[in-house]
SETOR-270809 format. One line per field, with one value per residue: x, y, z of N, C-alpha, C in turn; residue in three letters. Coordinates in steps of 0.05 Angstrom, whole numbers, plus 32768, in hexadecimal, padded with zeros to 4 digits. Layout:
REM SETOR-270809
n.c1	c(X|...)
n.c2	c(Y|...)
n.c3	c(Z|...)
ca.c1	c(X|...)
ca.c2	c(Y|...)
ca.c3	c(Z|...)
c.c1	c(X|...)
c.c2	c(Y|...)
c.c3	c(Z|...)
r	c(ALA|...)
This chain:
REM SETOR-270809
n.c1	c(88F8|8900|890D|8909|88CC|888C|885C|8813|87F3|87AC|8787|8787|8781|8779|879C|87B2|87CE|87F8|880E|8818|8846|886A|8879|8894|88C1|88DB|88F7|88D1|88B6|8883|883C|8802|87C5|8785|8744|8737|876E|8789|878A|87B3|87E2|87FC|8825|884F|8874|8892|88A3|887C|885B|8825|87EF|87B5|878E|877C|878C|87AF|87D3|87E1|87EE|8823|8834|884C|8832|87F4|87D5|8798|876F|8740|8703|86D0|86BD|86A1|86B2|86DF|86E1|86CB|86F7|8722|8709|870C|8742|8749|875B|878D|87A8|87D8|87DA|87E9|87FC|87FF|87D0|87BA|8790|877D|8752|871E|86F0|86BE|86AD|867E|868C|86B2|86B7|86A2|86D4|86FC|86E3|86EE|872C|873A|8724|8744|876F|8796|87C0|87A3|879E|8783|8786|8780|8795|87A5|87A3|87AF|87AF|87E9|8806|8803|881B|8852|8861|8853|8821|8804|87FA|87C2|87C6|87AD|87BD|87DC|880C|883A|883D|8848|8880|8880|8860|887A|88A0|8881|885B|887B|888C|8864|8855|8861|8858|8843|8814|8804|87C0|87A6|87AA|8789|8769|8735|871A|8715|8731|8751|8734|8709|8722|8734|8704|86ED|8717|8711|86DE|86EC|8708|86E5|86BB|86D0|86E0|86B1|8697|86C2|86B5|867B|868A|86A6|8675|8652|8679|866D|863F|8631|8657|867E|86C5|86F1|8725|8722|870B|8732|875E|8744|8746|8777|87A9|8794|8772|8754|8762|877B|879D|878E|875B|876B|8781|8762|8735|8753|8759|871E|871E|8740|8732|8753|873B|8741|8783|8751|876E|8756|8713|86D1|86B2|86BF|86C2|8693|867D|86A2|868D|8659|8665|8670|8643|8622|8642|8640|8600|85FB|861B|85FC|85FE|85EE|860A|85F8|8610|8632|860F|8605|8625|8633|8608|860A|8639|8627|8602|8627|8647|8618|8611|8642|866F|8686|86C0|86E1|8709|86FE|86F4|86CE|8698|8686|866E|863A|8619|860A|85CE|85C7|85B9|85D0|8608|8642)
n.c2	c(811B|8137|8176|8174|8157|811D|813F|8141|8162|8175|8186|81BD|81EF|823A|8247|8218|8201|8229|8228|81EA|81ED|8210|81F0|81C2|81E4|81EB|81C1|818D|8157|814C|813F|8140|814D|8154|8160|816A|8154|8169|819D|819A|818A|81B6|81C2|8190|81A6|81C1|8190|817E|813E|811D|8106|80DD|80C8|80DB|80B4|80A0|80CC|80D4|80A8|8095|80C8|8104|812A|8149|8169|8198|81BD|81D0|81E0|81DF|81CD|819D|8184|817D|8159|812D|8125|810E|80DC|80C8|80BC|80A4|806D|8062|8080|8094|8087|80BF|80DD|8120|8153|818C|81B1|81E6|81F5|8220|8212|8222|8223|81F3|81CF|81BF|819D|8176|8160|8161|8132|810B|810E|80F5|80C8|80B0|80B5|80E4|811A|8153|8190|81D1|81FD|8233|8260|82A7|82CF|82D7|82CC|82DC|82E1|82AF|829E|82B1|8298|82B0|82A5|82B2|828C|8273|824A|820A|81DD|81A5|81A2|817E|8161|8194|819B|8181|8195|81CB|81D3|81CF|81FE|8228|8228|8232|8266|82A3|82AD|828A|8289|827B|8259|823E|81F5|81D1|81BD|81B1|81D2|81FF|822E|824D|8243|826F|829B|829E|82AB|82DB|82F7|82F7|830F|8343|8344|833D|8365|838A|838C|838C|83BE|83D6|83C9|83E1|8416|8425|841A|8437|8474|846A|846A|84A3|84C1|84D0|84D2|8499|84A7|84DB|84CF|84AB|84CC|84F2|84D3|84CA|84B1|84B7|84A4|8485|8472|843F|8405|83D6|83E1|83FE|83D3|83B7|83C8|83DF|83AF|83AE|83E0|83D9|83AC|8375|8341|830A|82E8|82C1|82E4|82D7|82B3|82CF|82A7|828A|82B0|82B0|8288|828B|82B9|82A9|827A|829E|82BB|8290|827F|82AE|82AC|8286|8297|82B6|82EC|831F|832A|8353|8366|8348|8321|833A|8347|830E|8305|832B|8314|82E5|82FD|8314|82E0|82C5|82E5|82D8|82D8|82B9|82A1|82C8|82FC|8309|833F|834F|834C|8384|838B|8379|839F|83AC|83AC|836F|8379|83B2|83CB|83D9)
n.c3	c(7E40|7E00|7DD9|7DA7|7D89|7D74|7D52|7D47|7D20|7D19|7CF3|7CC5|7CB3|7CA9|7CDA|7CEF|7CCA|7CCA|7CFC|7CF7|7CD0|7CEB|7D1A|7CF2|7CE7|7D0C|7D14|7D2B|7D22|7CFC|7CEF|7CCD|7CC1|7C9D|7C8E|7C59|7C33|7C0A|7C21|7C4A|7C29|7C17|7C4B|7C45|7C2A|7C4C|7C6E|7C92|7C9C|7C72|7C86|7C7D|7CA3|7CE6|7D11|7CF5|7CFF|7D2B|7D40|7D70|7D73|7DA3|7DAC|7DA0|7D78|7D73|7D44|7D34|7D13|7D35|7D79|7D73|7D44|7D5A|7D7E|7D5E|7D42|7D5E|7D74|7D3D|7D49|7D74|7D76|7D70|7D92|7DC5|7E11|7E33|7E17|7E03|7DF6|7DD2|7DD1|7DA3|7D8D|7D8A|7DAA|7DD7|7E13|7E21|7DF8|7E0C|7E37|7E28|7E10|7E2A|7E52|7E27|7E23|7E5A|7E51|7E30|7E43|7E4A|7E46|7E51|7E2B|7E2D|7E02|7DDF|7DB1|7DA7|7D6A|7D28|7CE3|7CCF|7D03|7D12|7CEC|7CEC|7D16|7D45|7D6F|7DA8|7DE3|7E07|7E3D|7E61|7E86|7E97|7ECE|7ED2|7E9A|7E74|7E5E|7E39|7E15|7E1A|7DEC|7DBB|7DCA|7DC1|7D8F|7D76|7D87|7DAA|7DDF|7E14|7E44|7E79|7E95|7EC2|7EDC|7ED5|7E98|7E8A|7EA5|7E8C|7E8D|7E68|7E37|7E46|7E50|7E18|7DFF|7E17|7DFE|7DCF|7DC8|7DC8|7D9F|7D6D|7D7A|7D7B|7D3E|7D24|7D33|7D16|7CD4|7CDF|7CE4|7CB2|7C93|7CA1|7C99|7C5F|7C51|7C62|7C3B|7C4D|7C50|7C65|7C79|7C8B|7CC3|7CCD|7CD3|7CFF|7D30|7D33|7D54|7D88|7DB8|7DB0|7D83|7D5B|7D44|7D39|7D24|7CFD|7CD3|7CD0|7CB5|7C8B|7C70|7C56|7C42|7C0B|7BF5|7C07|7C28|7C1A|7C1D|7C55|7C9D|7CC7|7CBE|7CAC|7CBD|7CE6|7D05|7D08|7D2A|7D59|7D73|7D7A|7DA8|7DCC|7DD2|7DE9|7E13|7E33|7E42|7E68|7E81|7E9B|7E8C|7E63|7E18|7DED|7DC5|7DB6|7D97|7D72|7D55|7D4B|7D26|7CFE|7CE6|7CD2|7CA7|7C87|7C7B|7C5A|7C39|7C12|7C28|7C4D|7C4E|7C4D|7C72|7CB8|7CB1|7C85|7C9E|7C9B|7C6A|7C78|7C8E|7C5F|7C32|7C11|7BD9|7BCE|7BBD|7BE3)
ca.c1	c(88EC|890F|8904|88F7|88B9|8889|8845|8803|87E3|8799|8770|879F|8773|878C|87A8|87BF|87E1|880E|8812|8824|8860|887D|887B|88A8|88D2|88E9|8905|88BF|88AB|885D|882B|87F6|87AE|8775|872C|8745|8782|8795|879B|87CA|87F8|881D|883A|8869|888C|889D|88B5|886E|8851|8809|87DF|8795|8779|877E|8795|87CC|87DE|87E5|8803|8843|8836|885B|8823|87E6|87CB|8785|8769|872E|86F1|86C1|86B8|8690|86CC|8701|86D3|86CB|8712|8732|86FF|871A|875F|874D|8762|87AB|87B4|87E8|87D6|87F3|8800|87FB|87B6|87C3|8775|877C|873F|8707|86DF|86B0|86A5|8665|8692|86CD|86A8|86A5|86F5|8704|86DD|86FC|8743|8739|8717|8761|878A|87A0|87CA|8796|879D|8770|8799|8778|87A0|87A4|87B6|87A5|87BF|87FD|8813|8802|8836|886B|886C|884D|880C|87FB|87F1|87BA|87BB|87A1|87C5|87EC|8831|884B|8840|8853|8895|8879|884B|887F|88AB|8864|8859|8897|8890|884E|8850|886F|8853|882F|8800|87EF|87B0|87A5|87B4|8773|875F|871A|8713|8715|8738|8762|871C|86FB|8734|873A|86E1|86ED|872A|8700|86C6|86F4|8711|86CA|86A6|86E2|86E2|8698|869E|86D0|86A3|8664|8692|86A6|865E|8647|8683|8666|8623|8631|8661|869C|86E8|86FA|8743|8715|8704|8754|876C|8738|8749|8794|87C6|878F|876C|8736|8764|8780|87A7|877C|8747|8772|8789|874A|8723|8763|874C|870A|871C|874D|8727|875F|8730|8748|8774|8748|8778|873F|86FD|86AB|8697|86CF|86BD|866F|867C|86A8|8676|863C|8663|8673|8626|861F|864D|8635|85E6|8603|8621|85EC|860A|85E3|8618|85F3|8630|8647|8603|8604|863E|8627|85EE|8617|8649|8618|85FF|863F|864A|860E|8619|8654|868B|869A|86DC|86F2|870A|86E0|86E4|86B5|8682|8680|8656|8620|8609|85F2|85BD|85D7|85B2|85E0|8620|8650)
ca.c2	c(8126|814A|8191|8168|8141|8127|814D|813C|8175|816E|81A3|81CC|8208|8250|8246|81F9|81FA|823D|8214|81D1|81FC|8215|81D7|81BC|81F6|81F1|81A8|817B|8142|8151|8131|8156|8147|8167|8158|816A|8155|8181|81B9|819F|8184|81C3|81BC|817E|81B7|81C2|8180|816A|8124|8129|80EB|80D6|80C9|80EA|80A0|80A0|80E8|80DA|8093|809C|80DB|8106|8145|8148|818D|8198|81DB|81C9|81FC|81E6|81B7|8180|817B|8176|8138|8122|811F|810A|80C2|80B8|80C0|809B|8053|8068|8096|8085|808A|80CF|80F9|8138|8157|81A3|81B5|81FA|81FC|8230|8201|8221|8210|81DE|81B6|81AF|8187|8147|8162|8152|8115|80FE|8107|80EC|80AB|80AB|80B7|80ED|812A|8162|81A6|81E2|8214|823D|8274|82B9|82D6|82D7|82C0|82ED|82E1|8295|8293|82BA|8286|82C5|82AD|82AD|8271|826E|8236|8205|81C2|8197|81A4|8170|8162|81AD|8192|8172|81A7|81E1|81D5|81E2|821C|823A|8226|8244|827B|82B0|82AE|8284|829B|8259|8264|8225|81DD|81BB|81C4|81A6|81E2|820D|824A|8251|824B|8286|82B0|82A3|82B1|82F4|830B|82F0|8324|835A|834E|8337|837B|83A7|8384|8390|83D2|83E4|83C8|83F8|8433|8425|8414|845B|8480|8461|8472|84B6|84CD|84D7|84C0|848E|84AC|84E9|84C0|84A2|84E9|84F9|84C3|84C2|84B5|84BE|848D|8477|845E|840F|83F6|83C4|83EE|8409|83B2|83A9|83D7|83DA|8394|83B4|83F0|83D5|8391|8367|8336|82F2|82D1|82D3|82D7|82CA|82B8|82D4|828E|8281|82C2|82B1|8277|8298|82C7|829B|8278|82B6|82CB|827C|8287|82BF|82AC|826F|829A|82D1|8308|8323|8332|835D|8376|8331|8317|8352|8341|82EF|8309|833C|8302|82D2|8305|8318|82C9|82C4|82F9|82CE|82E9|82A9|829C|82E1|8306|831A|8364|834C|8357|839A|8386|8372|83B6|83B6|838D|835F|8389|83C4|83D2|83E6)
ca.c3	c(7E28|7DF3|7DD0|7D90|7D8D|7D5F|7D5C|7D39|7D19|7D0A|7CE1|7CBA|7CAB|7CAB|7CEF|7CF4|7CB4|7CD1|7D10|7CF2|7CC3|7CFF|7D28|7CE7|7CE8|7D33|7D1A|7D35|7D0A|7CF7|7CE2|7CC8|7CBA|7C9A|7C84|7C43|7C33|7BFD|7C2C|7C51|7C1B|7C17|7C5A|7C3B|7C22|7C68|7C7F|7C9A|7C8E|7C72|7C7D|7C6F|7CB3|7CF9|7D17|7CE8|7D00|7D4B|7D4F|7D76|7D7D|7DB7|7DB1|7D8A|7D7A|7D67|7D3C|7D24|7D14|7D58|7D8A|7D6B|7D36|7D65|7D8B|7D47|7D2B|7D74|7D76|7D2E|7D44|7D8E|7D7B|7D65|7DAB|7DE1|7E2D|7E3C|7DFF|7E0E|7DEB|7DD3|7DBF|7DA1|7D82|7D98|7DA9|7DDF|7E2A|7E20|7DEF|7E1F|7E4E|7E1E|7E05|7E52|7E52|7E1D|7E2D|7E75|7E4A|7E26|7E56|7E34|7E56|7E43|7E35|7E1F|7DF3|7DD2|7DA4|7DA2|7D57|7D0F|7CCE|7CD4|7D13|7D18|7CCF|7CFD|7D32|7D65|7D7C|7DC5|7DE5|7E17|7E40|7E79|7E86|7EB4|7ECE|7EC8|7E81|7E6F|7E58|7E1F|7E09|7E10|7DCF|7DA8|7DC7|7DB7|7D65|7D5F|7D92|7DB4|7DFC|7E24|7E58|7E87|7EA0|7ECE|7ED6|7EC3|7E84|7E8D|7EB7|7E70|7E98|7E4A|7E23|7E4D|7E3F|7DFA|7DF4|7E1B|7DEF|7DB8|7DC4|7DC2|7D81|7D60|7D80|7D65|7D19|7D16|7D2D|7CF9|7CCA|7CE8|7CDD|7C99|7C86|7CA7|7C8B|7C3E|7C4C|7C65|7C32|7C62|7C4E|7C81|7C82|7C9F|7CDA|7CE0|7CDA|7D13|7D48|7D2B|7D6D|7DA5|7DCA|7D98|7D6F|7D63|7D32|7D30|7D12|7CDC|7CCC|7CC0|7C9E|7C6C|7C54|7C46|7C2A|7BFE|7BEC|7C0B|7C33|7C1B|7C33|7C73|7CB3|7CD9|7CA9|7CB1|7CC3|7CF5|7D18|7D16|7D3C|7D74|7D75|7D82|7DB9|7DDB|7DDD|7DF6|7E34|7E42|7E3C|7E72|7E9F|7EA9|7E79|7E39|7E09|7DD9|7DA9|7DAC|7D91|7D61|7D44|7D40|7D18|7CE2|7CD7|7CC8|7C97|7C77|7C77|7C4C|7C23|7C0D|7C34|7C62|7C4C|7C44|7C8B|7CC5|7CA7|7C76|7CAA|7C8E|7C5A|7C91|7C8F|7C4B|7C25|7BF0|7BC1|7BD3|7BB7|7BEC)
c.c1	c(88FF|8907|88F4|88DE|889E|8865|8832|87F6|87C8|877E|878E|8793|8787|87A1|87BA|87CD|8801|881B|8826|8848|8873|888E|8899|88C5|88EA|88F5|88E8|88BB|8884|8854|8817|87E2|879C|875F|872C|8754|878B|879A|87A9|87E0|8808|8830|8855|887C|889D|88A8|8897|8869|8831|8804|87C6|878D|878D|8782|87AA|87DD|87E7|87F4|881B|8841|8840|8842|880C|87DA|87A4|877A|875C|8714|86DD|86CB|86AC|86A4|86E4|86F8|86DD|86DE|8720|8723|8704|8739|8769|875D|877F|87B7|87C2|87E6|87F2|8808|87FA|87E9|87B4|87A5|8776|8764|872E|86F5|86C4|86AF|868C|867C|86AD|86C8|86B2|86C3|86FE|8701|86ED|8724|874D|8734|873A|8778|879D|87A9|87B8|879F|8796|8783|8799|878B|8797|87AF|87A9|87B9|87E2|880B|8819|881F|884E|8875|8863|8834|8811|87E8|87DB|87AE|87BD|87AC|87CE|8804|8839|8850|8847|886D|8891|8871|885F|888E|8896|885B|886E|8896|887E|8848|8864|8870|8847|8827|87EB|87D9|879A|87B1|879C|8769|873F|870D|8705|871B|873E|8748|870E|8707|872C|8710|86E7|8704|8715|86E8|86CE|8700|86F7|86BE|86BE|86E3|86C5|8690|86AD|86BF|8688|866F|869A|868C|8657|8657|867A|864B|861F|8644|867D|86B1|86EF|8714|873A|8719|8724|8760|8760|873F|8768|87A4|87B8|8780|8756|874A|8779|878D|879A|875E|8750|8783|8773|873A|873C|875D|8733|870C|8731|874F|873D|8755|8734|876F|8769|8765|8766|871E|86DE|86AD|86AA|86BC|869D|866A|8688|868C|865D|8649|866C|8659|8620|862C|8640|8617|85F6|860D|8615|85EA|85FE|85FD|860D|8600|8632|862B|85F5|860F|863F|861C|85FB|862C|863E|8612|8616|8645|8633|860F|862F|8673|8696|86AA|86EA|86F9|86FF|86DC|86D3|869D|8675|8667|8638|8610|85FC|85E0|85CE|85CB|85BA|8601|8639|866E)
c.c2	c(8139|815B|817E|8151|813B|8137|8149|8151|8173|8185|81B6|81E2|821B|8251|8225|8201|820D|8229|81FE|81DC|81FF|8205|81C8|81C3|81EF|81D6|818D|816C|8145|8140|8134|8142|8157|815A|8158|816C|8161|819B|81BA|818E|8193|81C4|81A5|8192|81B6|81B0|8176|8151|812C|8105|80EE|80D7|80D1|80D2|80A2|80B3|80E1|80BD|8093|80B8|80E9|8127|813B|815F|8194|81BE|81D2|81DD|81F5|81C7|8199|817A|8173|8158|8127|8111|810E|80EC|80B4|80B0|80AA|8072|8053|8080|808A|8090|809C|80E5|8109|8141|8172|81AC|81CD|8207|820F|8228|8207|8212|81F0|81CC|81AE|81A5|8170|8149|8156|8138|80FE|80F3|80F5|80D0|80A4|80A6|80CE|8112|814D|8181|81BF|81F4|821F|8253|8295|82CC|82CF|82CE|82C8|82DF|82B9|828F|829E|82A8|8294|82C3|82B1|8299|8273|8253|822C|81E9|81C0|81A0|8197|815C|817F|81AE|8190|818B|81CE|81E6|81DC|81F6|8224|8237|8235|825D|8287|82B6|829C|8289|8282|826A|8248|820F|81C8|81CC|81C2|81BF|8205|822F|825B|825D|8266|82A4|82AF|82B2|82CE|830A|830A|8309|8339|8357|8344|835B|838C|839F|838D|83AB|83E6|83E3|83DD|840D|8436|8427|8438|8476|8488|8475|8493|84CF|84D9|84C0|84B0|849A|84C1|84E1|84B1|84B4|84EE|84EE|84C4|84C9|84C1|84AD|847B|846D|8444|840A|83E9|83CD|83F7|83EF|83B3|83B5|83E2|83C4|839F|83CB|83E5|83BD|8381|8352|8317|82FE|82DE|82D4|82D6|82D0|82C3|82BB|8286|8290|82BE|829C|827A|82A5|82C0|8290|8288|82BE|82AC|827F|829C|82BD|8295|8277|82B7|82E6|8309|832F|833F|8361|835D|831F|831F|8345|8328|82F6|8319|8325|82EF|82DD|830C|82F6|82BC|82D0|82ED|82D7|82D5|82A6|82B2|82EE|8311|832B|8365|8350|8376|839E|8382|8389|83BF|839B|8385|836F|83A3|83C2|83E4|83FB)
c.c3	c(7E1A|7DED|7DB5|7D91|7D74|7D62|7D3C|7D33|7D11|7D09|7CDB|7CA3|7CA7|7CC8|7CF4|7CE5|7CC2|7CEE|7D0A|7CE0|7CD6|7D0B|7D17|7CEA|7CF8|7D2F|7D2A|7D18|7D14|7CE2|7CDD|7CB7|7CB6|7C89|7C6A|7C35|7C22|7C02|7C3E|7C43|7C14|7C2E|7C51|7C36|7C36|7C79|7C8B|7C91|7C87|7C76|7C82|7C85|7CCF|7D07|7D0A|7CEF|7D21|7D57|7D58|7D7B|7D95|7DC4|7D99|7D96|7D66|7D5E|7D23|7D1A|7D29|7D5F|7D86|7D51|7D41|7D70|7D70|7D3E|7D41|7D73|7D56|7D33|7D5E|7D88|7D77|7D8A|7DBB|7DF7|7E2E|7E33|7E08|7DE2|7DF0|7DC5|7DB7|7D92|7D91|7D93|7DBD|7DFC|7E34|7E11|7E00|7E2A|7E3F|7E10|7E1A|7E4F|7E45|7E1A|7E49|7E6A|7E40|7E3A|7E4B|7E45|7E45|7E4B|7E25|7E16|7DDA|7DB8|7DA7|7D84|7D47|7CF6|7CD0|7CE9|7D1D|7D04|7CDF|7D15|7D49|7D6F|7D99|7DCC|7E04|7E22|7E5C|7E72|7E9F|7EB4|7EC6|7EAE|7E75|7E64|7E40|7E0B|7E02|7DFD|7DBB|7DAF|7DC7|7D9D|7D6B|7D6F|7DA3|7DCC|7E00|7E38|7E65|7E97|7EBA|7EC8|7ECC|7EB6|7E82|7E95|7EA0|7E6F|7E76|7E34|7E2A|7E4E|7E28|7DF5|7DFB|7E10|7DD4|7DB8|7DBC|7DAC|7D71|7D5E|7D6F|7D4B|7D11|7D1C|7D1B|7CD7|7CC8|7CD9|7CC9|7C8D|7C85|7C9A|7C6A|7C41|7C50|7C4F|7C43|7C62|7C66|7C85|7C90|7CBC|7CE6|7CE9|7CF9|7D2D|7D40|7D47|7D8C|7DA5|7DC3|7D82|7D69|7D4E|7D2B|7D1F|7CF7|7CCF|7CC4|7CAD|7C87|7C5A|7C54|7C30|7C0D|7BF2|7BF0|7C27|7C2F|7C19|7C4C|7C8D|7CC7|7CCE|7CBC|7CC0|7CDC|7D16|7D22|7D25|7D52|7D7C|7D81|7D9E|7DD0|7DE8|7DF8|7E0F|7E44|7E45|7E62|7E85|7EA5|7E99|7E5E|7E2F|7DEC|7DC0|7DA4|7D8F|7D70|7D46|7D36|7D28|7CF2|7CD4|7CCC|7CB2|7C82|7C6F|7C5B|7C35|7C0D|7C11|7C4A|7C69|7C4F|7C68|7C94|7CBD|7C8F|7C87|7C9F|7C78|7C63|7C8D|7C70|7C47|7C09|7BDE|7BB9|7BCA|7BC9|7BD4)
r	c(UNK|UNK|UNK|UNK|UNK|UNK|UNK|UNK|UNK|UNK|UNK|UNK|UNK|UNK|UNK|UNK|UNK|UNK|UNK|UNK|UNK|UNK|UNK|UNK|UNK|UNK|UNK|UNK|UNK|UNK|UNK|UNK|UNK|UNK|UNK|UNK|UNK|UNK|UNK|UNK|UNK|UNK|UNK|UNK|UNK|UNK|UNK|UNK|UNK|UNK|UNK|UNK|UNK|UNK|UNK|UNK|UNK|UNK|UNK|UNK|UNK|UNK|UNK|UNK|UNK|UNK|UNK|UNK|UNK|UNK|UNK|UNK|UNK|UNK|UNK|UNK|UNK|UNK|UNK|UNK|UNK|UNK|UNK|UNK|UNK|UNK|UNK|UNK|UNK|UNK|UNK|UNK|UNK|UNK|UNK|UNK|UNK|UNK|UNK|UNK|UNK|UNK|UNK|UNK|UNK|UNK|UNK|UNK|UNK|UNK|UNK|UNK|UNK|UNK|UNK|UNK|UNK|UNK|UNK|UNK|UNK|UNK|UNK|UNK|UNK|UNK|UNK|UNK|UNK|UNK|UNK|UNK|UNK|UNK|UNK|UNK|UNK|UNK|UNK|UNK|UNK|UNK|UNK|UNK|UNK|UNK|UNK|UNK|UNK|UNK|UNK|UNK|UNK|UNK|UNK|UNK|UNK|UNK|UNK|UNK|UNK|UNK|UNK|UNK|UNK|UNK|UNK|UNK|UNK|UNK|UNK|UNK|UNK|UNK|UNK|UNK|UNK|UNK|UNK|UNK|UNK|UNK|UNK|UNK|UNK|UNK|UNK|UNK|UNK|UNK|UNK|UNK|UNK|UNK|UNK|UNK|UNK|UNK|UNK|UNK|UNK|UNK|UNK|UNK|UNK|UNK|UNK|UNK|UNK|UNK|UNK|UNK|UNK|UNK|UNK|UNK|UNK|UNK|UNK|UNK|UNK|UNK|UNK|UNK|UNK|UNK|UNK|UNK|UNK|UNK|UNK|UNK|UNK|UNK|UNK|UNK|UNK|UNK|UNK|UNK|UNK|UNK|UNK|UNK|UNK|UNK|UNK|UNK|UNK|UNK|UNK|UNK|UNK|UNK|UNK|UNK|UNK|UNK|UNK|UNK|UNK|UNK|UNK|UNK|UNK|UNK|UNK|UNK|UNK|UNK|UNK|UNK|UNK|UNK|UNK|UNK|UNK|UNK|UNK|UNK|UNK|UNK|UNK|UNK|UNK|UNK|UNK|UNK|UNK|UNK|UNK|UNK|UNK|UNK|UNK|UNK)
C-alpha cells in the first residue's frame, strides 16, 4: 500500500467538504459526493472529482469516508453506493451516527466485506479547515495501513480506541466528549441570556472569572459569535448539535443514566432551531431563552 490513495468522500457538509480539501491537499485523488451537488463543486478547485452518485464515488476506491448528518443517512447513501464496492475497502464512518445505528453500520460492512471502522471526529469548522481534527477511532490492525494516510490529511492525532469497530468504543467517546461541549455552549448561552436580562456587561463576568479556574476559552469563542452577531458560517450548526444531543440523552436513557442537562440542552436547541437559527452555530442556543416575541 502506498501513502497516496484514492479516497471517496461522501457528504461534503461543513466538515466533509474541510475533510475532502485536505485529503486533496496531501496529494490523494478524491472523489467527492454530496446530496447536493452544488455544494460540493467548489472542492474542484481543489483537485477533487465531483460526481452525481455515491456508486460512482467509491468504484475503485482504496478508502471511502462517510460524514453524513445521522445514521439512517449514512445506511442510506452506503446501499446506494453498495453495488460499486470492492471486498475489503477500508470503511472510515465519521459520521455521529449514534450507538443504536452502528449495529446495522456493522452489519452492513460485514455483508460487504468491507474493512470497517468507526471514526468519529473531534473539532469544528476551524480546525477540520486546518487539517487538526482528532481522530477517534476503532478498527482492525491490520488494515490500519490503509486508513492512516487519511488520518494524517484531516487530523492531527489519532487516539485508537479498539480493534472492532462494531464494538463502537470511538462512538462512546465521541457522545461523552460530545456532552461536554453541548452542556458548556448552552451554558454560555444561559449566561449571556441572564447577563441581558439582568442588565450586567458580560465583559463584567469575563473580567470576574478572568485567568482562574471558571474560565475556558471556549466560553469566550462562543459567546463572541453571539455578542458580535458572527453566527454564520456555523462551525458546528443548532440542528447538528440537537441531534448529538438527543443521542446522548438516548445512550444514556439505554444505559441506566438520566442525563438531565443533556436533555435540557436537546430541548433549547430544538427551540433555537425553530426560532430559525438551525443553520447558524450552536451558540445560537442563546436565543432559547427568550420567546420569539422578545427582542434579545
Amino acid at each position: 500500500m502506498t501513502d497516496t490513495l484514492t479516497v471517496s468522500v461522501l457528504g461534503t457538509g461543513i466538515m466533509g467538504a474541510a475533510m475532502a480539501r485536505n485529503l486533496a491537499r496531501a496529494g490523494h485523488t478524491v472523489r467527492a459526493w454530496n446530496r447536493t451537488r452544488a455544494k460540493a463543486e467548489p472542492l474542484a478547485a481543489d483537485g477533487a472529482q465531483i460526481v452525481d452518485t455515491p456508486a460512482e464515488a467509491v468504484e475503485g476506491a482504496d478508502a471511502v469516508l462517510t460524514m453524513l448528518h445521522d445514521g439512517d443517512a449514512v445506511l442510506g447513501v452506503m446501499r446506494q453506493a453498495a453495488p460499486a464496492l470492492r471486498p475489503g475497502v477500508a470503511w472510515i464512518q465519521s459520521t455521529t451516527a449514534g450507538l443504536d445505528a452502528l449495529s446495522g453500520l456493522a452489519d452492513f460492512a460485514r455483508e460487504h466485506r468491507l474493512a470497517f471502522f468507526d471514526a468519529p471526529v473531534l473539532g469544528t469548522r476551524q480546525p477540520a479547515e486546518a487539517g487538526q481534527l482528532l481522530i477517534l477511532a476503532a478498527g482492525p490492525t491490520e488494515s490500519r495501513a490503509t486508513v492512516t494516510p487519511v488520518f494524517d490529511a484531516v487530523g492531527s492525532r489519532t487516539l485508537w480506541t479498539g480493534e472492532d469497530a462494531a464494538a463502537g468504543s470511538a462512538t462512546r467517546l465521541k457522545l461523552v466528549a460530545n456532552s461536554w461541549v453541548i452542556a458548556a455552549t448552552n451554558a454560555t448561552g444561559e449566561v449571556l441570556a441572564l447577563a441581558q436580562a439582568l442588565g450586567v456587561d458580560p465583559q463584567n463576568f469575563f473580567d470576574a472569572i478572568a485567568d482562574g479556574p471558571l474560565d475556558m476559552g471556549y466560553l469566550r469563542a462562543k459567546a463572541d459569535l453571539v455578542l458580535n452577531n458572527r453566527l454564520t458560517p456555523a462551525s458546528f450548526a443548532v440542528s447538528t448539535a440537537e441531534k448529538d444531543a438527543r443521542l446522548i440523552v438516548q445512550a444514556g436513557q439505554e444505559h441506566g443514566v438520566r442525563l438531565d442537562g443533556a436533555e435540557a440542552s436537546a430541548e433549547r436547541l430544538h427551540r433555537a432551531a425553530v426560532q430559525g437559527h438551525a443553520d447558524e452555530d450552536m451558540a445560537a442556543v442563546y436565543y432559547a431563552s427568550f420567546d420569539e416575541t422578545q427582542t434579545p
